[in-house]
Short mmCIF file of the C-alpha atoms (twelve columns), coordinates in Angstrom:
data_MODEL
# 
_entry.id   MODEL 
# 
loop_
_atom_site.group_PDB 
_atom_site.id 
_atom_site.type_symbol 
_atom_site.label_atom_id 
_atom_site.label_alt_id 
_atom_site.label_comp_id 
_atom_site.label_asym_id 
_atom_site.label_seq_id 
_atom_site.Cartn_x 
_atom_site.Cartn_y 
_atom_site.Cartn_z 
_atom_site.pdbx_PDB_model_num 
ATOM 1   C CA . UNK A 1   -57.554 -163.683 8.815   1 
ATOM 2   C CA . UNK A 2   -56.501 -166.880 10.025  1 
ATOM 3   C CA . UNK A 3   -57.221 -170.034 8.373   1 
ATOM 4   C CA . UNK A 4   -56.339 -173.508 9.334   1 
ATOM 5   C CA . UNK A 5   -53.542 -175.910 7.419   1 
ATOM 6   C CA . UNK A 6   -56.064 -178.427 5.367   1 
ATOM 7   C CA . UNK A 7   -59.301 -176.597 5.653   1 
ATOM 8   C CA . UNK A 8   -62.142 -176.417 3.030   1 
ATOM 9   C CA . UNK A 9   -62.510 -172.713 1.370   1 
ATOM 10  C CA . UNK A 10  -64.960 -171.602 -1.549  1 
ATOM 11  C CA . UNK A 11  -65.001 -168.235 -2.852  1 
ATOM 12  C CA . UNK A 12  -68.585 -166.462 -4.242  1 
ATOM 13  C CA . UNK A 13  -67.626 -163.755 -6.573  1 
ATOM 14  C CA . UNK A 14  -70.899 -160.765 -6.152  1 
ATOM 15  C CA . UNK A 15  -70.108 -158.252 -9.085  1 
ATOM 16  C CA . UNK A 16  -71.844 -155.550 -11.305 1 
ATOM 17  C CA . UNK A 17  -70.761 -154.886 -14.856 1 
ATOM 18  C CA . UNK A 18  -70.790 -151.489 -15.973 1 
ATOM 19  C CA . UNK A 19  -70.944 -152.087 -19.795 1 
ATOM 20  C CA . UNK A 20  -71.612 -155.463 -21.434 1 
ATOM 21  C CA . UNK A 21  -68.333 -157.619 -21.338 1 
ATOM 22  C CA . UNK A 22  -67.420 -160.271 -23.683 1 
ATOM 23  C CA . UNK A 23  -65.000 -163.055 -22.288 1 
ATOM 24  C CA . UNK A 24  -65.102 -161.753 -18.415 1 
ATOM 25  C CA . UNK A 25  -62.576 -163.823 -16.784 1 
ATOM 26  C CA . UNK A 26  -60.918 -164.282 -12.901 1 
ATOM 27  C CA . UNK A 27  -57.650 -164.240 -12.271 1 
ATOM 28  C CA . UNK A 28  -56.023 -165.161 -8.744  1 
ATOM 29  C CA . UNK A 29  -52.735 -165.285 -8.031  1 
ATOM 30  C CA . UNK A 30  -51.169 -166.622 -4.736  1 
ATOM 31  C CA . UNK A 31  -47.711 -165.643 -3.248  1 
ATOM 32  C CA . UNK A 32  -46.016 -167.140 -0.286  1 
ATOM 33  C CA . UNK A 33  -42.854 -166.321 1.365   1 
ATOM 34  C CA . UNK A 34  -41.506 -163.649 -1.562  1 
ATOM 35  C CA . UNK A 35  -42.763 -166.044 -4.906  1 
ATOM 36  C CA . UNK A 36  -45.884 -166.636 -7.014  1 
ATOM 37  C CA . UNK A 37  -47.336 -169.900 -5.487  1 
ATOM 38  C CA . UNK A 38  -49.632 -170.084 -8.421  1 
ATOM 39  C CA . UNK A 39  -52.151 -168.608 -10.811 1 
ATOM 40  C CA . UNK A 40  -55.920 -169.769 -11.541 1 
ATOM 41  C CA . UNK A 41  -57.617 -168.570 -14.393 1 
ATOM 42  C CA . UNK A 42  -61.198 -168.781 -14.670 1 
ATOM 43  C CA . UNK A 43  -63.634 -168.008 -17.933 1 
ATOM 44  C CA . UNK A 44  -66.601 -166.895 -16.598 1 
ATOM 45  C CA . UNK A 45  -68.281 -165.822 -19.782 1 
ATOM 46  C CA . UNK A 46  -70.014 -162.788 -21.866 1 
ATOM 47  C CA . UNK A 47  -72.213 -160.409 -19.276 1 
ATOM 48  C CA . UNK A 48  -74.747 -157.721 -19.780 1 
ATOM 49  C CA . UNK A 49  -74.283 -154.351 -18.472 1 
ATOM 50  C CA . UNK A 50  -76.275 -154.739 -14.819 1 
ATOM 51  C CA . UNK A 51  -75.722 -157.058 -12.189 1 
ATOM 52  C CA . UNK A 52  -75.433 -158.290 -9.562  1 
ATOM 53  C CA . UNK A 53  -74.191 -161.162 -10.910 1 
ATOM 54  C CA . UNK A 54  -72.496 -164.170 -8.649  1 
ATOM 55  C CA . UNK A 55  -70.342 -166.842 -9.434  1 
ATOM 56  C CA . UNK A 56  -69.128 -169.725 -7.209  1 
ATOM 57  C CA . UNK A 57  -65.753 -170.991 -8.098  1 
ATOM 58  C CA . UNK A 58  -65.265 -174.807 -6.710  1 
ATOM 59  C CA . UNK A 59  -63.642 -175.034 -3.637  1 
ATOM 60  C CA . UNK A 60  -60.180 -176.158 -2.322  1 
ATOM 61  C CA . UNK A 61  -58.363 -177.810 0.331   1 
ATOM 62  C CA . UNK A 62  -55.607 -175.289 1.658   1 
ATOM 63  C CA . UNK A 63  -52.161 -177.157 2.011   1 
ATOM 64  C CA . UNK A 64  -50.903 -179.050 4.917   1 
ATOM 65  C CA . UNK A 65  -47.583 -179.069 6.390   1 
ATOM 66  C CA . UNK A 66  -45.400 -176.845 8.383   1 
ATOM 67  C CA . UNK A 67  -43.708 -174.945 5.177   1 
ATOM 68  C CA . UNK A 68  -47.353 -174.021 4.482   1 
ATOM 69  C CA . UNK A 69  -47.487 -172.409 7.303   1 
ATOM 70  C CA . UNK A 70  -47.561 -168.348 7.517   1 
ATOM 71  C CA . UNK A 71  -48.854 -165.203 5.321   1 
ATOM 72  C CA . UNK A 72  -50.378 -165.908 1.900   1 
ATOM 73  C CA . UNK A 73  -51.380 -162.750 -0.027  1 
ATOM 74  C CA . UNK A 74  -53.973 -163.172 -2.709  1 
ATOM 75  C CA . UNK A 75  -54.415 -160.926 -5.906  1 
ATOM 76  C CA . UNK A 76  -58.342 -161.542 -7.623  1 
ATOM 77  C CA . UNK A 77  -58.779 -159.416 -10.986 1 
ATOM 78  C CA . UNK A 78  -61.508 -159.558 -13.190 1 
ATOM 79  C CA . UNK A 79  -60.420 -159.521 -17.048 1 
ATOM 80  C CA . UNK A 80  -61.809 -159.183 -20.152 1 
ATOM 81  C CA . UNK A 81  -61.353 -161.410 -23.599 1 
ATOM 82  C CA . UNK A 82  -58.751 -158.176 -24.828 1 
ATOM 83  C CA . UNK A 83  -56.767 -158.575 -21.622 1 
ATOM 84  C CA . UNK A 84  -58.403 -155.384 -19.952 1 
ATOM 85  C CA . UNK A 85  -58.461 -154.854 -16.304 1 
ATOM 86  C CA . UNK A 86  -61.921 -154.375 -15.123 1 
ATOM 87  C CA . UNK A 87  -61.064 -154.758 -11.129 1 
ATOM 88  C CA . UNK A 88  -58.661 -155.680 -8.569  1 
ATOM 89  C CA . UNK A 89  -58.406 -156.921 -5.101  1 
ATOM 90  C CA . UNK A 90  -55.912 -157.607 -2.844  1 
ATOM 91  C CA . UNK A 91  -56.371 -160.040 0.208   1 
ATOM 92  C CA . UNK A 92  -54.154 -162.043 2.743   1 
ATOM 93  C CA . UNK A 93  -54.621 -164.672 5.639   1 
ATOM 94  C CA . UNK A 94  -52.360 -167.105 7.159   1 
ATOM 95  C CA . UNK A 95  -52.616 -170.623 7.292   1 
ATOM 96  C CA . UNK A 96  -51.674 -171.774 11.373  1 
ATOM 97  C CA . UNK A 97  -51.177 -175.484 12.339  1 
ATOM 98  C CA . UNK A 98  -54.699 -177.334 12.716  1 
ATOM 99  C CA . UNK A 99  -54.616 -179.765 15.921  1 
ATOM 100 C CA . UNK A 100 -56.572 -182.235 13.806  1 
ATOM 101 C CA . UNK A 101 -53.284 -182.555 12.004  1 
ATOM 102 C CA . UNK A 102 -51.046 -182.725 15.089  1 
# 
């Protein structure tokens, strides 16, 4: 996916819980050219066992610049208050040169 230098994204997390979960929490962490760009932790609270449930995390301006530029892979995991993994995801895009920047 490609994604331009500057641009707006938000991110709706759709998710089921299998047993009640105390503390549920996202984790993403961003790498970039080899190194951890940077982790975001979000508390998202206690659930029920059911779901769907959806959260909106607030949204961000991707960077600008030419050393932004190229493959960004993403790792989302959901965790509880104890630290256990409840799921995983892996994503990646690439941020390209906007003309509105040019």
């Amino acid at each position: 996916m490609e994604l331009s230098e500057g641009a707006v994204v938000a991110l709706a997390l759709t998710f089921r819980v299998e047993e009640a979960v105390d503390g549920l929490a996202f984790e993403e962490t961003r790498r970039f050219d080899g190194g951890v760009v940077g982790t975001t932790r979000t508390v998202l609270g206690g659930f029920r066992a059911g779901g769907p449930y959806e959260v909106r995390l607030p949204p961000e301006r991707l960077p600008i610049g030419r050393a932004s530029h190229g493959t960004y892979e993403v790792t989302g995991r959901f965790v509880d208050g104890a630290g256990r993994e409840h799921a995983r995801e892996v994503h990646r895009f690439r941020i390209v040169p906007s003309e509105k920047w040019v």
